[in-house]
C-alpha positions in Angstrom: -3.1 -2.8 -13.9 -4.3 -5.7 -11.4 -6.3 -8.0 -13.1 -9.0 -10.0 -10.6 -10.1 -13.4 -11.0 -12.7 -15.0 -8.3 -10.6 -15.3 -5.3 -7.6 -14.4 -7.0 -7.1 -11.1 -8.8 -4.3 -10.3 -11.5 -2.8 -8.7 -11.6 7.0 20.7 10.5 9.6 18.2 8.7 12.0 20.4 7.5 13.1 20.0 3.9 16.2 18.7 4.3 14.5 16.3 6.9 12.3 14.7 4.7 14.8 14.9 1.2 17.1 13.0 3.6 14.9 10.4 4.1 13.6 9.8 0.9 17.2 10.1 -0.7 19.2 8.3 2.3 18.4 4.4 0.9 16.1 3.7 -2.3 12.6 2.4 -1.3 11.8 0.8 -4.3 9.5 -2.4 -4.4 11.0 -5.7 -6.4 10.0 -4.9 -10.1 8.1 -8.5 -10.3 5.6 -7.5 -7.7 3.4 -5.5 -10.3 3.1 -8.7 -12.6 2.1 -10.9 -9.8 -1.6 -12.2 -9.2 -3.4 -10.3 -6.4 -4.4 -12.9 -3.5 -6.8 -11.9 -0.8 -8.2 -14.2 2.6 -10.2 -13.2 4.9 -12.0 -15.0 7.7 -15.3 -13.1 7.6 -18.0 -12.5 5.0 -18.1 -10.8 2.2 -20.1 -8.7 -0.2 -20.6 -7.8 -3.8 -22.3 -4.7 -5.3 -22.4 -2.4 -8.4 -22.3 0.9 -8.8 -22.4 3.0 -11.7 -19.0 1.0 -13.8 -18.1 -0.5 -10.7 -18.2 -3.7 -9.0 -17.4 -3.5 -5.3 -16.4 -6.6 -3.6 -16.1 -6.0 0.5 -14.3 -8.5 2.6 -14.0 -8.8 6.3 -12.4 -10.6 9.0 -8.5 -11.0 9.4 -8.1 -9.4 5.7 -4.8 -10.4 4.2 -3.9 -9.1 0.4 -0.9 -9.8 -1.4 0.8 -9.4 -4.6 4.2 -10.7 -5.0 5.9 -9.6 -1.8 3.9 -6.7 -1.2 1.3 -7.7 1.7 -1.2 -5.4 3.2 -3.1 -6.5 6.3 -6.2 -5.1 7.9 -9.5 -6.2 8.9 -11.8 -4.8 6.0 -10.6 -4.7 2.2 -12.9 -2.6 -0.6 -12.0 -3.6 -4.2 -13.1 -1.1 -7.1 -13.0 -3.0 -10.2 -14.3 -1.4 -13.4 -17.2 -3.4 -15.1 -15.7 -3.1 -18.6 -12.0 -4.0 -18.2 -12.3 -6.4 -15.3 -8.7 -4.4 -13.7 -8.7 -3.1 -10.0 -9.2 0.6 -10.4 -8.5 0.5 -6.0 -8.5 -1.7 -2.7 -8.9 -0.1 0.4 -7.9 -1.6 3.2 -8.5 -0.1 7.2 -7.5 -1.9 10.7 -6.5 -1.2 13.7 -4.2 -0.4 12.5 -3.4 -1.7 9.1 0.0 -2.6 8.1 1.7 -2.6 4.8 5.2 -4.6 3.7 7.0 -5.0 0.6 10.3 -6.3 -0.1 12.9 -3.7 -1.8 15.2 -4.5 -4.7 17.9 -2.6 -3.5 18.8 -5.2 -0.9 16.4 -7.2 -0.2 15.2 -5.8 2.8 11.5 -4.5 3.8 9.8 -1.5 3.6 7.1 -1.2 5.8 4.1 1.3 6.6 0.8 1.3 9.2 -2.3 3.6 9.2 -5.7 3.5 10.0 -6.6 3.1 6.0 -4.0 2.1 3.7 -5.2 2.3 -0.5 -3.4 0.9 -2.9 -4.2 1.8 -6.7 -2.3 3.0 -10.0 -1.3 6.7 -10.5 1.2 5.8 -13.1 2.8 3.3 -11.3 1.5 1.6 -7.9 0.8 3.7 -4.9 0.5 2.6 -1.6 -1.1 5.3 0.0 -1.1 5.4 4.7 -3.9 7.5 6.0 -4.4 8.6 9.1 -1.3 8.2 12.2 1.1 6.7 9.2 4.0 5.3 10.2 6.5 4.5 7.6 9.9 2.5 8.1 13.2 1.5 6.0 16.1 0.0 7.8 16.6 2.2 10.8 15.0 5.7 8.8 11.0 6.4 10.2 9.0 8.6 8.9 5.5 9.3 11.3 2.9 11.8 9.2 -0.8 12.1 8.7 -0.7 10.5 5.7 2.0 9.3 3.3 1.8 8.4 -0.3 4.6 6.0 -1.1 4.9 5.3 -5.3 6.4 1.7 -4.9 8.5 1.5 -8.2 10.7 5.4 -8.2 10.7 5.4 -4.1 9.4 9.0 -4.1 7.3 10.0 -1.1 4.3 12.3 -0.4 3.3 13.4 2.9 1.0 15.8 5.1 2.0 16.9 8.0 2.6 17.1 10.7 5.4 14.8 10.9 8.0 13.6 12.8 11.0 11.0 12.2 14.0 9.7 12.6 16.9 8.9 10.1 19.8 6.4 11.1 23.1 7.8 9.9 23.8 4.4 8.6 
């Protein structure tokens, strides 16, 4: 779960195509990334609301949130957090476009995704989730669908089409 504070917050592809790409190098995110404090900064206002069991906090302006080495960039963030635990139930971040990053453990280098929206939540384990013209890259592999769900800790991919790619033969 991510755990806020005030301004910080805890913490056609063919088949063979796309198992390629999501089998050719692990994309999983550094382990310690999950356990990190959520930071946000923006440059513009914000706002606070509640609805129903939800506080919703909107920031604007130059929108920067990290946690660990994962950083997410946009120009508007949208955090869900649930009145009775105090966790992030989402964060929603859109831009033009947005971009995602995150440091692998495998070998240290990055993975990195853009969209129009990018949402980042919990469905078991963290999802970082590209709508809308997502672009996602490891090393040299690129993966280009309407929207990809990437689960940061097993590496496993979901995508809707169309798509298109390209895979290094490394």
């Amino acid at each position: 779960m991510l755990y806020p504070g005030n301004k910080r917050l805890r913490s056609g592809f063919s088949v063979f195509l796309a198992a390629f790409f999501l089998i050719s190098q692990p994309l999983y995110g550094l382990e310690s990334d999950k356990v990190q404090d959520v930071i946000y900064n923006s440059s513009g206002n914000s706002t606070s609301r509640v609805e129903g069991n939800l506080r919703i906090i909107t920031i604007e302006g130059d929108v920067s949130v990290t946690q660990g080495s994962l950083q997410i960039t946009g120009d508007k963030a949208v955090f869900e957090r649930s009145l009775d635990s105090n966790s992030i139930n989402r964060i929603t971040i859109t831009g033009s476009p947005a971009t995602y990053q995150q440091q692998l453990e495998s070998d240290g280098a990055l993975v990195q995704g853009k969209s129009e929206t990018i949402l980042y939540y919990e469905e078991g384990e963290p999802v970082v989730e590209l709508v809308g013209a997502a672009n996602l890259q490891q090393h040299n592999d690129v993966l280009n669908c309407a929207s990809v769900k990437y689960f940061t800790d097993s590496g496993t991919t979901h995508y809707t089409g169309p798509c298109s790619g390209v895979l290094s033969p490394q």
